[in-house]
Chimera marker file (.cmm) of the C-alpha trace (Angstrom):
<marker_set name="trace">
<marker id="1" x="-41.812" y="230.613" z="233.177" r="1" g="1" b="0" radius="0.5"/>
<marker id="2" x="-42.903" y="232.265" z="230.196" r="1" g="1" b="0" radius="0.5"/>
<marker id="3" x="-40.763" y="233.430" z="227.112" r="1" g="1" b="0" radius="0.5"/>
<marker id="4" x="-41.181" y="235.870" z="224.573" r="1" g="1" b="0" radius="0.5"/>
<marker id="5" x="-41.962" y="234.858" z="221.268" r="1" g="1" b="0" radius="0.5"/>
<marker id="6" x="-38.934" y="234.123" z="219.104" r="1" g="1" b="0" radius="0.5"/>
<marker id="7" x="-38.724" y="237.155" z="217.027" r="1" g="1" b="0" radius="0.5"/>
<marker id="8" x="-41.440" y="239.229" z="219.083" r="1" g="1" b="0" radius="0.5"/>
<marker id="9" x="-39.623" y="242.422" z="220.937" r="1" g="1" b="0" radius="0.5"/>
<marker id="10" x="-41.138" y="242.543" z="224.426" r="1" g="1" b="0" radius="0.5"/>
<marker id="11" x="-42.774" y="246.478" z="224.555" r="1" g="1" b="0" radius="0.5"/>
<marker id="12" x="-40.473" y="247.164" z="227.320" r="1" g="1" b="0" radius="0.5"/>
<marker id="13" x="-37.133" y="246.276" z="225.388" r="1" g="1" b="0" radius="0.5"/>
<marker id="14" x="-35.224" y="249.138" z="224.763" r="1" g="1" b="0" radius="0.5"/>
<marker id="15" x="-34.636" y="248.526" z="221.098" r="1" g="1" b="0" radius="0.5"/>
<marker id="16" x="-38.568" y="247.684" z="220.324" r="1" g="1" b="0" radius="0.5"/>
<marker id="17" x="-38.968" y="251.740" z="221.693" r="1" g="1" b="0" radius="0.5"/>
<marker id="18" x="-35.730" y="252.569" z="219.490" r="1" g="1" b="0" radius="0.5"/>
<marker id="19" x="-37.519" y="251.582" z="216.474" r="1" g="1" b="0" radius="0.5"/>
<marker id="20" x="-40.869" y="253.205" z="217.513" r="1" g="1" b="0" radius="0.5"/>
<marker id="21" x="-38.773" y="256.430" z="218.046" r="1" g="1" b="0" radius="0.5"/>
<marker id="22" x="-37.136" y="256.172" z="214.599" r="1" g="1" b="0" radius="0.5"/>
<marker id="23" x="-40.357" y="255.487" z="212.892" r="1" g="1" b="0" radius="0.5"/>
<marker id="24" x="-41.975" y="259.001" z="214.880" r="1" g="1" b="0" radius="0.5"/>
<marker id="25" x="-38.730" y="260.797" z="213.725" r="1" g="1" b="0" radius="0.5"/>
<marker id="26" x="-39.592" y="259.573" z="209.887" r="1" g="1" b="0" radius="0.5"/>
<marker id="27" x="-43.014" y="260.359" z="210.145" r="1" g="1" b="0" radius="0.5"/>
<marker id="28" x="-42.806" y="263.859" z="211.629" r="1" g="1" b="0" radius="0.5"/>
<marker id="29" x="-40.533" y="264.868" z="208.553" r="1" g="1" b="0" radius="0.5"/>
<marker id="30" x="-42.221" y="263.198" z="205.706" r="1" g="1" b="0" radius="0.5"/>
<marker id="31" x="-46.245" y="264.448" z="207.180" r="1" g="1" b="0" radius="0.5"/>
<marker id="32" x="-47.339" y="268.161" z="206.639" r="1" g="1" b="0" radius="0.5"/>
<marker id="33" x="-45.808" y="268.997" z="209.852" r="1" g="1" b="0" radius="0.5"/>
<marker id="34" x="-41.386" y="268.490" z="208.506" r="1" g="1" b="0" radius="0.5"/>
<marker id="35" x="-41.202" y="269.464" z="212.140" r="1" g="1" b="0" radius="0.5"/>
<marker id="36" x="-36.744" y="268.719" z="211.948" r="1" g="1" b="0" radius="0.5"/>
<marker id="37" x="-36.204" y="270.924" z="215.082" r="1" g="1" b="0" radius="0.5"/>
<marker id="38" x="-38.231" y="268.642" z="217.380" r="1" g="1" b="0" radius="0.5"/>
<marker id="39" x="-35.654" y="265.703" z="219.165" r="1" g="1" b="0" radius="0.5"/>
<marker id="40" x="-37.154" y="262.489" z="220.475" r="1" g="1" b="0" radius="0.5"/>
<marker id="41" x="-34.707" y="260.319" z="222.290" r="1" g="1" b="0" radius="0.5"/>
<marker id="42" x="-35.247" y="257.224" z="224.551" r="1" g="1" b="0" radius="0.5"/>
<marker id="43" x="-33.915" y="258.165" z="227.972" r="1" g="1" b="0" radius="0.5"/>
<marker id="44" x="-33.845" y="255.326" z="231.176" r="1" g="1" b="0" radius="0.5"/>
<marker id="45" x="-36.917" y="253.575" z="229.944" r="1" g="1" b="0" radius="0.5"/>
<marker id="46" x="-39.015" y="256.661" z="228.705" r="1" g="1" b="0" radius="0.5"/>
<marker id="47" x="-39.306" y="258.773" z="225.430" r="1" g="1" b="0" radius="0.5"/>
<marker id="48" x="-38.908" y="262.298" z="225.977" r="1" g="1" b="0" radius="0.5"/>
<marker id="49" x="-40.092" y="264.608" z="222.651" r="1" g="1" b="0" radius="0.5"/>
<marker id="50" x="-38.339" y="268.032" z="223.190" r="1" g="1" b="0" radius="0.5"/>
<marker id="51" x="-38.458" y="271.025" z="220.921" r="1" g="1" b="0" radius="0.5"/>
<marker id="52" x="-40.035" y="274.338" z="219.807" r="1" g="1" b="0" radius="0.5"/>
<marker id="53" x="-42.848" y="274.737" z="217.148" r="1" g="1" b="0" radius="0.5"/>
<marker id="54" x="-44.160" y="277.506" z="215.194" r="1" g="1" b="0" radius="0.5"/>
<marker id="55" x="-48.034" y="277.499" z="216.630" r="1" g="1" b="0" radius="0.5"/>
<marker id="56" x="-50.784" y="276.034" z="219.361" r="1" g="1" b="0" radius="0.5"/>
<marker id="57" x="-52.086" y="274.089" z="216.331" r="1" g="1" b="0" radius="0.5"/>
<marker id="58" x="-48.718" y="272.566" z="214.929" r="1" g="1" b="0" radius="0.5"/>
<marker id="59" x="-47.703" y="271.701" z="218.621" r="1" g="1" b="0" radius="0.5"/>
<marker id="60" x="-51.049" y="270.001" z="219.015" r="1" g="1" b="0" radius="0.5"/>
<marker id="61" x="-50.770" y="267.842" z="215.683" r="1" g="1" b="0" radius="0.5"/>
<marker id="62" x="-47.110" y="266.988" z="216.757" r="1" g="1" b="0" radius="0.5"/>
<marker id="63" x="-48.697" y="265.858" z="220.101" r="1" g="1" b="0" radius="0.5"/>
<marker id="64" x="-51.221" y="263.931" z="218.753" r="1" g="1" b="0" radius="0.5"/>
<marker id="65" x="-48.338" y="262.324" z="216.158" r="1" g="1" b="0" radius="0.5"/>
<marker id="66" x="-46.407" y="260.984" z="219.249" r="1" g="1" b="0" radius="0.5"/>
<marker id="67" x="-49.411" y="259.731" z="221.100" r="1" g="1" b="0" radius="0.5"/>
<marker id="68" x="-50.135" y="257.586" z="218.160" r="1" g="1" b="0" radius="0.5"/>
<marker id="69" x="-46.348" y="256.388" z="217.275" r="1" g="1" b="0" radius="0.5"/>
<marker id="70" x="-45.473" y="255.676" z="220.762" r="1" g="1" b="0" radius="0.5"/>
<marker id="71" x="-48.654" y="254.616" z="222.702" r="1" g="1" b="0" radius="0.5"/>
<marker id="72" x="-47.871" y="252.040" z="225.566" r="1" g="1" b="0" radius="0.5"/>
<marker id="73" x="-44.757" y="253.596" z="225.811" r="1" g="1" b="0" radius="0.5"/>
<marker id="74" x="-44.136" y="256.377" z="228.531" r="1" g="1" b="0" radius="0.5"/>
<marker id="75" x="-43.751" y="259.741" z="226.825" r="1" g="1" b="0" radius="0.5"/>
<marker id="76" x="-42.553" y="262.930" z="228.862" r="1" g="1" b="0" radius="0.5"/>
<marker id="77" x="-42.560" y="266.139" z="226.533" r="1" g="1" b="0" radius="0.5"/>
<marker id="78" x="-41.586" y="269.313" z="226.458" r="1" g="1" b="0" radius="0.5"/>
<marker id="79" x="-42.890" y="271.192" z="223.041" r="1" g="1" b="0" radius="0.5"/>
<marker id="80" x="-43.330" y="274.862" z="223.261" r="1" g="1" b="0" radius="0.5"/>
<marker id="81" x="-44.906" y="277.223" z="220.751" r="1" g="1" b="0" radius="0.5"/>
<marker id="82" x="-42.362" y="279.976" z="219.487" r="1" g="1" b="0" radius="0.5"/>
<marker id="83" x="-43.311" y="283.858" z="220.146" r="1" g="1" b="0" radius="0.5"/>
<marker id="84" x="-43.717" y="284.826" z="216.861" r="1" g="1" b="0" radius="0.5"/>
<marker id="85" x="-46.232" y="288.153" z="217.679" r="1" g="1" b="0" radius="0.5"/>
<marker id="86" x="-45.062" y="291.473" z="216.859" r="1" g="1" b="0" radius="0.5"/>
<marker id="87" x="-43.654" y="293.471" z="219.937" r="1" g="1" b="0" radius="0.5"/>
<marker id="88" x="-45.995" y="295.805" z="221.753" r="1" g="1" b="0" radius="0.5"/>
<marker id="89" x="-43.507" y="298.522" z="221.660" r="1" g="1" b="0" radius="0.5"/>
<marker id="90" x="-39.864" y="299.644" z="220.390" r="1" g="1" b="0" radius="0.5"/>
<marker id="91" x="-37.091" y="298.128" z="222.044" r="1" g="1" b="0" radius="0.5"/>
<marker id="92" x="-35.185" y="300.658" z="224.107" r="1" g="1" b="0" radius="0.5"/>
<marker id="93" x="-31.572" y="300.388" z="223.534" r="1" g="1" b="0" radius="0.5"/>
<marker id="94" x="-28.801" y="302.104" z="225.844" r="1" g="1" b="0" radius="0.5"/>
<link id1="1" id2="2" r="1" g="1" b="0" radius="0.2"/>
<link id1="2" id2="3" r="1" g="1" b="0" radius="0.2"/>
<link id1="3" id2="4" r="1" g="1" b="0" radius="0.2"/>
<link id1="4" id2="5" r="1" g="1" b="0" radius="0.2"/>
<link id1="5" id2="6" r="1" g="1" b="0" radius="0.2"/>
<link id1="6" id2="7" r="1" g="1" b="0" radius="0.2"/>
<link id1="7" id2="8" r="1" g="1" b="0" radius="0.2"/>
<link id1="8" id2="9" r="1" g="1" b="0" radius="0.2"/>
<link id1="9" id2="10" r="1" g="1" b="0" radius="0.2"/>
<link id1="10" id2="11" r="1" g="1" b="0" radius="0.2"/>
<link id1="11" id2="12" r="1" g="1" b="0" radius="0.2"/>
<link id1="12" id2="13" r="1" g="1" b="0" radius="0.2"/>
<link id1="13" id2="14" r="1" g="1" b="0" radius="0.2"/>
<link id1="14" id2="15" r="1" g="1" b="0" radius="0.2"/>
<link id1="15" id2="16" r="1" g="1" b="0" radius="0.2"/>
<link id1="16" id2="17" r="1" g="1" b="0" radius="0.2"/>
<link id1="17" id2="18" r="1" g="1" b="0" radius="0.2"/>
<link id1="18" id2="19" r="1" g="1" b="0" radius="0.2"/>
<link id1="19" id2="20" r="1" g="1" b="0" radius="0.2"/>
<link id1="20" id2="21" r="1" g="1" b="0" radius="0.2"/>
<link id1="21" id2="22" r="1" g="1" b="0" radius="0.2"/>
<link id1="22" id2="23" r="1" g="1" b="0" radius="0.2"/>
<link id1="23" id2="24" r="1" g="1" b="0" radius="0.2"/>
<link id1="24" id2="25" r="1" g="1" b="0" radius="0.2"/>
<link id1="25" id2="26" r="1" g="1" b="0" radius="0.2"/>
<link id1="26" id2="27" r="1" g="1" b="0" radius="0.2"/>
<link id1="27" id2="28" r="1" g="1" b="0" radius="0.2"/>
<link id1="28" id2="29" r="1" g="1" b="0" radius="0.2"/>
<link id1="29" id2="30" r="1" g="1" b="0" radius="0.2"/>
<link id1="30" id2="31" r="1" g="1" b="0" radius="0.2"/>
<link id1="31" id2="32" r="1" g="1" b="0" radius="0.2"/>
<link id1="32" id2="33" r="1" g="1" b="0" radius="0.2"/>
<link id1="33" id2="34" r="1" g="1" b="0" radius="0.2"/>
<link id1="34" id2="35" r="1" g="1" b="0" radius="0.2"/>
<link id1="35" id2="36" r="1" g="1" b="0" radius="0.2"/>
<link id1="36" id2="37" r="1" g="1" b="0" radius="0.2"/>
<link id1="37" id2="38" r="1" g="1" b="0" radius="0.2"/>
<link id1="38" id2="39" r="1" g="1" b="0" radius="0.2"/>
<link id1="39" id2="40" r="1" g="1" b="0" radius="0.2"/>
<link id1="40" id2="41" r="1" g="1" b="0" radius="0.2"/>
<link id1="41" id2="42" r="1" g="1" b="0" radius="0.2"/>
<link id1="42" id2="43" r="1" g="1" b="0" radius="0.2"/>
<link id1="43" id2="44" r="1" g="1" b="0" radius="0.2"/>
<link id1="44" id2="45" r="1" g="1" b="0" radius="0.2"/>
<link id1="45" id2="46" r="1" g="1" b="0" radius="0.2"/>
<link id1="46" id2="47" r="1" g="1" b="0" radius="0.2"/>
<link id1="47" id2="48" r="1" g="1" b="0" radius="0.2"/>
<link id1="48" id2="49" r="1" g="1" b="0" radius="0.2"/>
<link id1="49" id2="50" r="1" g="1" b="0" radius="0.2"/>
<link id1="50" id2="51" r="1" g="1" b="0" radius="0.2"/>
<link id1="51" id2="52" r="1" g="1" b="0" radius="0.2"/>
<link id1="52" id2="53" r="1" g="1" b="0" radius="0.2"/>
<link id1="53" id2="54" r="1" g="1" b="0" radius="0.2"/>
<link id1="54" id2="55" r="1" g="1" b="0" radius="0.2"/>
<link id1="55" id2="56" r="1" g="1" b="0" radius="0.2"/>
<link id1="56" id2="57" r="1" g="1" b="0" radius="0.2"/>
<link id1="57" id2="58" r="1" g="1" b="0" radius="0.2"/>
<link id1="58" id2="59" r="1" g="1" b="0" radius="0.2"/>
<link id1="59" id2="60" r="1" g="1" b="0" radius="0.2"/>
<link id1="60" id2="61" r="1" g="1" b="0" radius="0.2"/>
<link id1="61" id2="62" r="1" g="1" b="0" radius="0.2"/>
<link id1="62" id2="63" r="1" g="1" b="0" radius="0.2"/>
<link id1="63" id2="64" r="1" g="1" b="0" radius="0.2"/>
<link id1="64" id2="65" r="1" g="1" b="0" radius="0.2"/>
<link id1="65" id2="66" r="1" g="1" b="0" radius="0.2"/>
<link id1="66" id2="67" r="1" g="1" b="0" radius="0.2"/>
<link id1="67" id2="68" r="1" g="1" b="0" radius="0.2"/>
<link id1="68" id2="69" r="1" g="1" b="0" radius="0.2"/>
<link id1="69" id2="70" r="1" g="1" b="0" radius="0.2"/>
<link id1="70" id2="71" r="1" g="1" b="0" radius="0.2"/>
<link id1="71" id2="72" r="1" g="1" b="0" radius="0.2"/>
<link id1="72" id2="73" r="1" g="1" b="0" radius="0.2"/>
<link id1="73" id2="74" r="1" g="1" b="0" radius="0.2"/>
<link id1="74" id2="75" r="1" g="1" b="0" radius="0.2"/>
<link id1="75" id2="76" r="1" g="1" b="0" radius="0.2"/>
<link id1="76" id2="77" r="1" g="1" b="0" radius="0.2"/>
<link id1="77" id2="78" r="1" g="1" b="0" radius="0.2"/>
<link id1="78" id2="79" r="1" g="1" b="0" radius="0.2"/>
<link id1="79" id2="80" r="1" g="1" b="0" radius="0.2"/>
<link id1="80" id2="81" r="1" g="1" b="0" radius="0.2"/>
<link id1="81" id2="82" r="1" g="1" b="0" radius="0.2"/>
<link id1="82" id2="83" r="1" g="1" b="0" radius="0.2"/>
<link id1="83" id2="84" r="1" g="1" b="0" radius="0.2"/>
<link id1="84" id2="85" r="1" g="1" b="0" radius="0.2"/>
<link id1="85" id2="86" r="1" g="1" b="0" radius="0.2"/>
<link id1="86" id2="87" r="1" g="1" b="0" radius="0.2"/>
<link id1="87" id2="88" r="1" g="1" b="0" radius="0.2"/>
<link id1="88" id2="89" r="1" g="1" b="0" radius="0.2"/>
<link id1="89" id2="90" r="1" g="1" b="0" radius="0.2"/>
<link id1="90" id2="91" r="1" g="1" b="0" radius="0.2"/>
<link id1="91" id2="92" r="1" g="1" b="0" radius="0.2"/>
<link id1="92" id2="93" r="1" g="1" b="0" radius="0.2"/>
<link id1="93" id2="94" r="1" g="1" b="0" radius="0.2"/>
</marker_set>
């Protein structure tokens, strides 16, 4: 039978991906992305990264930023980019 390491979290232990999480969370608002609005959570043994960004480009980086934090870990996300264009036409209000 094999044991883990004293002191060594196993990658599947819920608190080693708690810590992982926290550390992504830390990193995405200190780096040039301060992305706040974007929630990662541990959920039944995966992360899931939720949220909406301003651009392609920022949800890319933020992408990228998880893959890094978390790798080894499974990752479900759901990171849109906000419409920010200008409307085609007026509104028509009754």
């Amino acid at each position: 039978m094999t044991r883990p390491t004293a002191g060594r979290e196993h990658p599947s232990d819920p608190t080693h991906a708690e810590y992982r999480v926290a550390h992504l969370r830390e990193r995405l608002a200190a780096e040039e992305l301060a992305e706040l609005g974007v929630r990662a959570e541990v959920r039944g043994g995966a992360v899931t990264v939720t949220g909406t960004v301003p651009s392609a480009a920022c949800r890319e980086t933020l992408l990228r930023t998880v893959r890094e934090e978390l790798a080894g870990l499974t990752v479900h996300t759901d990171v849109v980019v906000a419409g920010t264009a200008t409307p085609e036409r007026a509104e028509d209000l009754p």
